[in-house]
C-alpha positions as CSV (number, residue, x, y, z in Angstrom):
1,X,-51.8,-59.6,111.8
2,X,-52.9,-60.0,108.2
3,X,-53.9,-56.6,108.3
4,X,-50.0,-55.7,109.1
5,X,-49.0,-58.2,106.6
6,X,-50.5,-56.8,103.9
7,X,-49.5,-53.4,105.2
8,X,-46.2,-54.8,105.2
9,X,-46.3,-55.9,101.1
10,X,-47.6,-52.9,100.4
11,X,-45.5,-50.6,101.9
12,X,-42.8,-52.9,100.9
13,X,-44.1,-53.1,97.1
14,X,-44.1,-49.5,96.7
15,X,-40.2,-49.1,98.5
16,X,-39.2,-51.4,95.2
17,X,-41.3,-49.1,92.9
18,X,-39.7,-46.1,94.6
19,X,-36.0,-48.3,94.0
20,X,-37.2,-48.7,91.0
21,X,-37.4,-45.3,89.8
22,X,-34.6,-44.3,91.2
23,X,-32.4,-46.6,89.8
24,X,-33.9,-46.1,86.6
25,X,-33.5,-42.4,86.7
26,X,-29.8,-42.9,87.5
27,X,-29.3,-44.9,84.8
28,X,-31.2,-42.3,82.4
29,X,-29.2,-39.3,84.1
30,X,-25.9,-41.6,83.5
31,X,-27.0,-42.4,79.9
32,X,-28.0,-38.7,79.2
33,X,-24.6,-37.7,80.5
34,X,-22.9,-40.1,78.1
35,X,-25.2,-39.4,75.0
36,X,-24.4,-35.5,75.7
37,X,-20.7,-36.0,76.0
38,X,-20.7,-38.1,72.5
39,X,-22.8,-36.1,70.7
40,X,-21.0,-32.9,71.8
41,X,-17.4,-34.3,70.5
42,X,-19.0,-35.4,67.3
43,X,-20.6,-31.7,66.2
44,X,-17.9,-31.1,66.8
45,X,-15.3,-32.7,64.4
46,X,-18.3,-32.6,62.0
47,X,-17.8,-28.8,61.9
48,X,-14.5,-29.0,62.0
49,X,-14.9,-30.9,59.3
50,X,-16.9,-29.0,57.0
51,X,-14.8,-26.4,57.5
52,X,-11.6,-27.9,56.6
53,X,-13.5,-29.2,53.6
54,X,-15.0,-25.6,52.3
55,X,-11.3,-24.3,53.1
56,X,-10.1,-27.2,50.5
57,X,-12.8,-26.2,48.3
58,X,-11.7,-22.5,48.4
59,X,-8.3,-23.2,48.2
60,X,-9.1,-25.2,45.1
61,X,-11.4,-22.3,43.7
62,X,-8.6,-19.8,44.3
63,X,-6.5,-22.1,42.2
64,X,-8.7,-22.1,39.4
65,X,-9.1,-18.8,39.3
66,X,-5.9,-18.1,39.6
67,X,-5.3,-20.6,36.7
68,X,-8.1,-18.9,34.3
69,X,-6.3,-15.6,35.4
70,X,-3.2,-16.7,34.0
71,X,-4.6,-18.0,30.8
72,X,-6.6,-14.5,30.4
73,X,-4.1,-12.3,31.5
74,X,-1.3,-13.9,28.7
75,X,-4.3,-13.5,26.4
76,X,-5.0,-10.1,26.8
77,X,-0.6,-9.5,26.3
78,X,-1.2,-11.6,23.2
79,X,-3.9,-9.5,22.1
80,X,-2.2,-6.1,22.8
81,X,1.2,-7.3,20.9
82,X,-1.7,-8.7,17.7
83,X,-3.4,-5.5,17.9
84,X,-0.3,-3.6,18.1
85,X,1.3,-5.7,15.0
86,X,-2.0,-5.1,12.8
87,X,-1.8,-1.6,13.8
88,X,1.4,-1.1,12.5
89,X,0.5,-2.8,9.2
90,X,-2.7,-0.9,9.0
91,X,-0.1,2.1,9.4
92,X,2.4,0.9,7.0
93,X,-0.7,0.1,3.8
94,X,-2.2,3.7,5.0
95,X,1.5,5.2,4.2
96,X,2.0,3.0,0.9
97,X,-1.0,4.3,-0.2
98,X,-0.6,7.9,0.5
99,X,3.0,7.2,-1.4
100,X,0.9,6.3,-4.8
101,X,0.0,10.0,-5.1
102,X,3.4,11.1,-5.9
103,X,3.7,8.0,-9.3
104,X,0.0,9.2,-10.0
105,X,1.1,12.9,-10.1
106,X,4.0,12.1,-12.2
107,X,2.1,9.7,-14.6
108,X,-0.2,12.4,-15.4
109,X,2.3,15.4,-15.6
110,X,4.0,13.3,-18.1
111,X,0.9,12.8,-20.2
112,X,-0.2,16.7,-19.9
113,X,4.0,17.0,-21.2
114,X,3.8,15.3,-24.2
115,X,0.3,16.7,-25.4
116,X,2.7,19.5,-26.3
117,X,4.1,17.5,-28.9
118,X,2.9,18.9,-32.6
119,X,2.1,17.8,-36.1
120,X,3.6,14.0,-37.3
121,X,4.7,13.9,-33.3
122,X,1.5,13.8,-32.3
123,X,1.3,9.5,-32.3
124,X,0.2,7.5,-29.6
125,X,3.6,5.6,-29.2
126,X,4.5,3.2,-26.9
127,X,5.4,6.0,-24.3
128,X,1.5,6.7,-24.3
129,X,0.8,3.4,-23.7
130,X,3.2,2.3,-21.1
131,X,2.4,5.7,-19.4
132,X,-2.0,5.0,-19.2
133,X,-0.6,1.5,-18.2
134,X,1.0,3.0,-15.5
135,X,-2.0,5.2,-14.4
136,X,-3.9,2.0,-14.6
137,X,-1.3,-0.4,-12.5
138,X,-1.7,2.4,-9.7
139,X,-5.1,2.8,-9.6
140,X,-5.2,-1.3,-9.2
141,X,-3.0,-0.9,-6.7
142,X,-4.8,1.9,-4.6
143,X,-8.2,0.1,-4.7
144,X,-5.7,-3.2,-3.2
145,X,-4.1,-1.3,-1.0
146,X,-7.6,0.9,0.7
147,X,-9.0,-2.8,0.6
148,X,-6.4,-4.0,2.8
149,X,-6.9,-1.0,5.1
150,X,-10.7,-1.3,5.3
151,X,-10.2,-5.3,5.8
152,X,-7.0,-4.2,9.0
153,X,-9.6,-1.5,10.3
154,X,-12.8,-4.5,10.7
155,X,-10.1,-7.3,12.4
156,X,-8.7,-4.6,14.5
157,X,-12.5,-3.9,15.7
158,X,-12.8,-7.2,16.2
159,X,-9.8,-7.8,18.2
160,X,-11.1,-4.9,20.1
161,X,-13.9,-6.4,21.2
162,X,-12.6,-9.6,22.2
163,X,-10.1,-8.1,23.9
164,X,-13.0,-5.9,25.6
165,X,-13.9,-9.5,26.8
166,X,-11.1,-10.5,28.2
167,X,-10.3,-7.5,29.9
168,X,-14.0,-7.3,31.5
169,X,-13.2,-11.5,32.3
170,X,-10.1,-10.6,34.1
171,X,-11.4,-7.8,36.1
172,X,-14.2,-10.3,37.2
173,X,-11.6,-12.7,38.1
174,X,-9.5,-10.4,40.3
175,X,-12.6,-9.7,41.9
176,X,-13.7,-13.2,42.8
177,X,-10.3,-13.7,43.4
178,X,-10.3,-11.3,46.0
179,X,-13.3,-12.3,47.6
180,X,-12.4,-15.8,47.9
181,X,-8.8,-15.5,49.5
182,X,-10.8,-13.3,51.5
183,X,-13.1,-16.1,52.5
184,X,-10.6,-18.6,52.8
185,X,-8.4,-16.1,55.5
186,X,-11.8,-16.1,57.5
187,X,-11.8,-18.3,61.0
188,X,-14.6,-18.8,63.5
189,X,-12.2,-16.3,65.4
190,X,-12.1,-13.6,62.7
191,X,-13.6,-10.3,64.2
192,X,-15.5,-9.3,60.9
193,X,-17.9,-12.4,61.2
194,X,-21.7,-12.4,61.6
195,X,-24.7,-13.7,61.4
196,X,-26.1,-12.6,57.8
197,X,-29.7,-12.9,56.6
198,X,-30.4,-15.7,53.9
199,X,-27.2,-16.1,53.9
200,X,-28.7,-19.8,51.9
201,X,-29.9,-17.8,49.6
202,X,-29.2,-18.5,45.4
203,X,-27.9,-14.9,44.2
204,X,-29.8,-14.3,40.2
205,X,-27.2,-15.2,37.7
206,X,-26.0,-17.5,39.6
207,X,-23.9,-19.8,37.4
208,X,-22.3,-23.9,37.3
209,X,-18.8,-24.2,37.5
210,X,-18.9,-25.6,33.8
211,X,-21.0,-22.4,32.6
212,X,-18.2,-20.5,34.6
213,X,-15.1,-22.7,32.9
214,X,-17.0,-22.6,29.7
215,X,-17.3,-18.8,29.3
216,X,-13.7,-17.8,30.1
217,X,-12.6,-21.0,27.3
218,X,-14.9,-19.3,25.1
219,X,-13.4,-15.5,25.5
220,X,-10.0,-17.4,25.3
221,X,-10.9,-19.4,22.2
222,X,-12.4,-16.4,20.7
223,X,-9.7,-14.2,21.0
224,X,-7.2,-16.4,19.7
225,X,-9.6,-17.2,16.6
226,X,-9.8,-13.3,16.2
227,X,-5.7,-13.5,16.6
228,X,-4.9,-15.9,14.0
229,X,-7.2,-13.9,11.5
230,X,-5.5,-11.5,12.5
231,X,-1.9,-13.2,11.4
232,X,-3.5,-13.8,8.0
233,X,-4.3,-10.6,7.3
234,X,-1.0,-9.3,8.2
235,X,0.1,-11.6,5.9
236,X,-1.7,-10.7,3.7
237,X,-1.2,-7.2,3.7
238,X,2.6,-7.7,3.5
239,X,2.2,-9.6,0.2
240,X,-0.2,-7.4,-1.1
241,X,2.6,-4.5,0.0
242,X,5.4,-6.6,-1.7
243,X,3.4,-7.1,-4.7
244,X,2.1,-3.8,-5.6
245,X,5.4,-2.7,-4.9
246,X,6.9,-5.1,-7.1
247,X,4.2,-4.4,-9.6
248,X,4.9,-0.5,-9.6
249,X,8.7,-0.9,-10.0
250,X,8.2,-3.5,-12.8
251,X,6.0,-0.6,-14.3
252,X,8.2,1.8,-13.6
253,X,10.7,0.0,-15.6
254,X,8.7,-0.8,-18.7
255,X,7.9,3.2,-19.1
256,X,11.5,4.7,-18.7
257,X,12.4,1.7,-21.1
258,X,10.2,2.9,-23.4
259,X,11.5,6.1,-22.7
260,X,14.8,5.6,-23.7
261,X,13.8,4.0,-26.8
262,X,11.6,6.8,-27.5
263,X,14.5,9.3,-26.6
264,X,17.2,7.3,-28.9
265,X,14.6,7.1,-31.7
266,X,14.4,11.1,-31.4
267,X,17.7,11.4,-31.2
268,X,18.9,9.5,-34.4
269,X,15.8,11.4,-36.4
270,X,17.4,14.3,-35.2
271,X,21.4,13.4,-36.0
272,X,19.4,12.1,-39.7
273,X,17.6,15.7,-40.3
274,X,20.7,17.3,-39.1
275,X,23.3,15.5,-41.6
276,X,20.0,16.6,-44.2
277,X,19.9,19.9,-43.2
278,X,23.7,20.2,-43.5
279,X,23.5,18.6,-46.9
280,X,21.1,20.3,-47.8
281,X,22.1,23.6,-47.1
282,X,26.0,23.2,-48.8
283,X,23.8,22.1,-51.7
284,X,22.1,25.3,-52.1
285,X,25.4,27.0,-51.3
286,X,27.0,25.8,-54.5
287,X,23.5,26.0,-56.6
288,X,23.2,29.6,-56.0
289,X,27.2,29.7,-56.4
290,X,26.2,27.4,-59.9
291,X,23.3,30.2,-60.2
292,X,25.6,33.2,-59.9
293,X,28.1,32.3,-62.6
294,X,25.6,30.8,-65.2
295,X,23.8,34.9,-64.5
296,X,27.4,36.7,-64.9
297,X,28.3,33.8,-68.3
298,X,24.3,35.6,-69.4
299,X,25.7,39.1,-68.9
300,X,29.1,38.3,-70.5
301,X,27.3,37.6,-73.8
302,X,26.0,40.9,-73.3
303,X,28.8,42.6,-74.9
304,X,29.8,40.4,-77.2
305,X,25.9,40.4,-78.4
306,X,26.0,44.3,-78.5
307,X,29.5,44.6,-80.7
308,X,27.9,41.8,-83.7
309,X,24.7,43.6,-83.4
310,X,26.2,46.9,-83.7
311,X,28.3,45.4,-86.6
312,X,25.4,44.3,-88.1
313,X,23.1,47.4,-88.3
314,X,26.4,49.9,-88.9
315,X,26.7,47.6,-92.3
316,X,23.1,48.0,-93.3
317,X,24.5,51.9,-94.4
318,X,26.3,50.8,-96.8
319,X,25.4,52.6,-99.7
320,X,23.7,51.5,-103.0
321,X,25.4,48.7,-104.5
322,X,28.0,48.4,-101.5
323,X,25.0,46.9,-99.4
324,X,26.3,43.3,-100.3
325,X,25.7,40.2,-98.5
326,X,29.4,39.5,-98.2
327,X,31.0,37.0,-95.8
328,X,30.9,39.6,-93.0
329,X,27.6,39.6,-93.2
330,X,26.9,36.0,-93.1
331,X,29.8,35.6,-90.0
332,X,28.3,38.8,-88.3
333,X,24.7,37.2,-89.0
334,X,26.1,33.9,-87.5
335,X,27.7,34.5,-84.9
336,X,24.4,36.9,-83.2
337,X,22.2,34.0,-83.7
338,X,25.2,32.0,-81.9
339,X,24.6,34.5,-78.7
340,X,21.3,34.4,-78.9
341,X,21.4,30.8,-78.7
342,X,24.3,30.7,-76.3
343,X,22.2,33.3,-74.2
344,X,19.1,31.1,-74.4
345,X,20.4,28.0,-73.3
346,X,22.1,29.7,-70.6
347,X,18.8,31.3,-69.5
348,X,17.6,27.9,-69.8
349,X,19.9,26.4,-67.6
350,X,19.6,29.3,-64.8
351,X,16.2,29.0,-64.7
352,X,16.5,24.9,-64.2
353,X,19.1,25.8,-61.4
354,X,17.1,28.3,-59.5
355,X,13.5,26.3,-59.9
356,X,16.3,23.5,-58.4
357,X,17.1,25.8,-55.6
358,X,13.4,26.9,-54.7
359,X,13.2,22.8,-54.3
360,X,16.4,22.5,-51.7
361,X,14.9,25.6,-50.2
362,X,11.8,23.8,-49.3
363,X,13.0,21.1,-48.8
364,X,15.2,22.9,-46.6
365,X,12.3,24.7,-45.0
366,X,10.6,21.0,-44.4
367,X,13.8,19.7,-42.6
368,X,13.8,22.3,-40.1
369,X,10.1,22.4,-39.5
370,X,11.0,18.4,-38.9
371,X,13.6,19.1,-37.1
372,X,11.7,21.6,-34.8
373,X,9.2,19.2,-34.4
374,X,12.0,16.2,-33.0
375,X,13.7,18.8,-30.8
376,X,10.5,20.3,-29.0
377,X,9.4,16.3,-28.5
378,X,12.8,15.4,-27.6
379,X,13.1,18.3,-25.0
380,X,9.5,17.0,-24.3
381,X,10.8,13.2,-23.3
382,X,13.9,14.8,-21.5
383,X,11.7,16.9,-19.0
384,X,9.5,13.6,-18.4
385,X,12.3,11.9,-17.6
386,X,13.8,14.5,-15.4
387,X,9.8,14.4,-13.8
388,X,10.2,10.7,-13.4
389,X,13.4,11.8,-11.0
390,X,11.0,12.0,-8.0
391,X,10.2,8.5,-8.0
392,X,13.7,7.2,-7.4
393,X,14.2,6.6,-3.8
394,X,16.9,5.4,-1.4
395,X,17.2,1.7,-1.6
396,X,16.7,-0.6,1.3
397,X,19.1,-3.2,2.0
398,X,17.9,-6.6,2.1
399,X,17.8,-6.5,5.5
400,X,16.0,-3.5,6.1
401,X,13.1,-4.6,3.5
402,X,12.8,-7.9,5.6
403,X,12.1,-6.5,8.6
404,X,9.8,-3.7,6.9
405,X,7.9,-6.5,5.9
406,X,7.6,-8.9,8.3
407,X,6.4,-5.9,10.8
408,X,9.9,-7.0,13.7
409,X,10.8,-3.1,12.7
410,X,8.4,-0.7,14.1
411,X,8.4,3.0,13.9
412,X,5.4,3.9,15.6
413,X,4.4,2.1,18.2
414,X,0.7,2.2,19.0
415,X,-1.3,-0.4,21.6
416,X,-5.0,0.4,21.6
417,X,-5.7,-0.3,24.8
């Protein structure tokens, strides 16, 4: 019997190992089932998860983007309508300069007019003067004006490159755009899904969100830098316009001024050798008139002279004692030497009165010479003046030179794109 009993516990021993085992295998299998079912519901709201996250985050990304796109996209319109103004301006100097060769051309066909002025009229008056003055004031005024264009041609570069930027900024940000609302449509159900190769991967140039922010801000602040330089120069240029145009016509003024005093002067030196010439010439008219009487009073003595002298020498036949020294004598005697004298002085006097009248002859001979000399520089002046015709030109109104000026008027329209 203690054989069987110890059978017994031993059988009975390994029954509760056996219970054992089993029950603790249930519970494992139970506690397996449990662990699977918990951890299978909590991958997966921890994917869902994650993916509601990166859409957030791509949703978010899309709106910066979309932001910066904004912001680059009014930038680049700002830039088109700056590049577009300065153009115009550019334009504008380019045509105000060109326009200085018609004053230049005038100047100077002025000067080359009045070198044909001769003798005394050759002076440097203040028509010279005003006139290189005027040469000078444009020649200032070209070197302002081609200044002004060279400085509008170097901003205009320089706009064109920073608009270069933003326009290569905004194509990369319609790019990404595109990609990420791409990425953001995706689901797990999407058919154009896969598995993809390092897809953990860090792409080269890979960039931080503050590099990214930073360079678009820096494009941004750049072309709006370039921009208000821009402003200032146009500014510029349109008081540089104003001015040289203000200093031309103020020019312009002092020279036809001069002009007209030049012209008046001429004209009263030639009403003054006129009224001379006149004078002169009703002078000579009633010397030679003087002239021909005094000659016919000589040649009436002739006569007269002849009869006494005749008288004289018919009485020296007298003969012997008749040839007496009567009274006869002495009155014939007499009144020769009165003609002779009469005829002398006469003579005298004619030859006073002509060697007068070869005086009012040059002197009449000087007046017209003068006067030729006033007249060819008169009809000089008049032709400059008819010259100086070209530069008048249609006047703006107000209005119209304001918006000239301020560039609101545009007649070409040119974008550099």
């Amino acid at each position: 019997m203690p054989e069987d009993s110890l059978l017994y516990k031993a059988l009975q021993t390994s029954k509760d190992l056996d219970d054992k085992n089993h029950n603790s295998c249930r519970s494992l299998r139970q506690d397996g089932n449990r662990t699977k079912i918990h951890n299978s519901n909590e991958t997966d709201n921890q994917t869902k998860w994650d993916q509601h996250s990166n859409n957030v985050r791509l949703g978010d990304r899309v709106d910066n983007i979309r932001t910066w796109k904004e912001i680059l996209e009014k930038t680049l319109a700002d830039i088109d309508k700056e590049i577009a103004d300065l153009s115009e301006a550019k334009e504008l100097t380019e045509e105000s300069l060109e326009a200085k060769n018609l004053p230049t051309d005038v100047a100077i066909e002025c000067l080359t007019l009045r070198e044909g002025r001769q003798h005394i009229d050759v002076v440097q008056d203040e028509v010279e003067n005003q006139l290189h003055k005027e040469v000078e004031v444009i020649d200032g005024i070209k070197k302002a004006l081609q200044s002004r264009i060279g400085d509008a041609f170097e901003q205009l570069c320089l706009l064109q490159e920073a608009r270069q930027q933003i326009q290569a900024d905004l194509q990369d940000k319609n790019i990404a755009l595109g990609i990420d609302i791409d990425q953001y449509n995706l689901t797990d159900r999407s058919s154009n899904i896969s598995f993809k190769p390092d897809s953990l991967r860090v792409p080269k140039g890979s960039t931080t969100p503050q590099q990214w922010e930073d360079f678009s801000r820096y494009n941004k602040d750049r072309a709006e830098a370039e921009m208000k330089s821009s402003t200032r120069l146009r500014e510029a240029i349109h008081h540089t316009l104003q001015q040289t145009a203000n200093d031309l016509e103020a020019q312009k003024i002092a020279t036809e001024y001069a002009y007209r005093r030049r012209i008046h002067e001429f004209e009263r030196a030639k009403d003054e050798l006129d009224w001379q010439k006149k004078n002169t010439e009703e002078e000579i008219a009633e010397l030679e008139n003087d002239i021909r009487g005094i000659e016919e009073k000589i040649r009436a003595k002739d006569a007269p002279m002849k009869l006494a002298q005749t008288r004289l020498e018919n009485r020296t036949y007298r003969p012997n004692v008749e040839l007496c020294r009567d009274a006869p004598q002495y009155g014939l005697t007499d009144e020769v030497k009165q003609l002779e004298a009469t005829k002398r002085a006469l003579e005298e006097k004619c030859k006073q009165a002509k060697h007068a009248l070869d005086g009012l002859e040059n002197n009449l001979h000087r007046i017209n010479d003068d006067l030729a000399l006033k007249i060819n520089s008169l009809n000089l002046d008049n032709r400059c003046m008819d010259v100086r015709k070209k530069l008048q030109v249609k006047p703006q109104t107000e209005l119209e030179r304001n918006l000239t000026l301020t560039g609101m008027q545009r007649q070409k329209s040119a974008v550099l794109a």
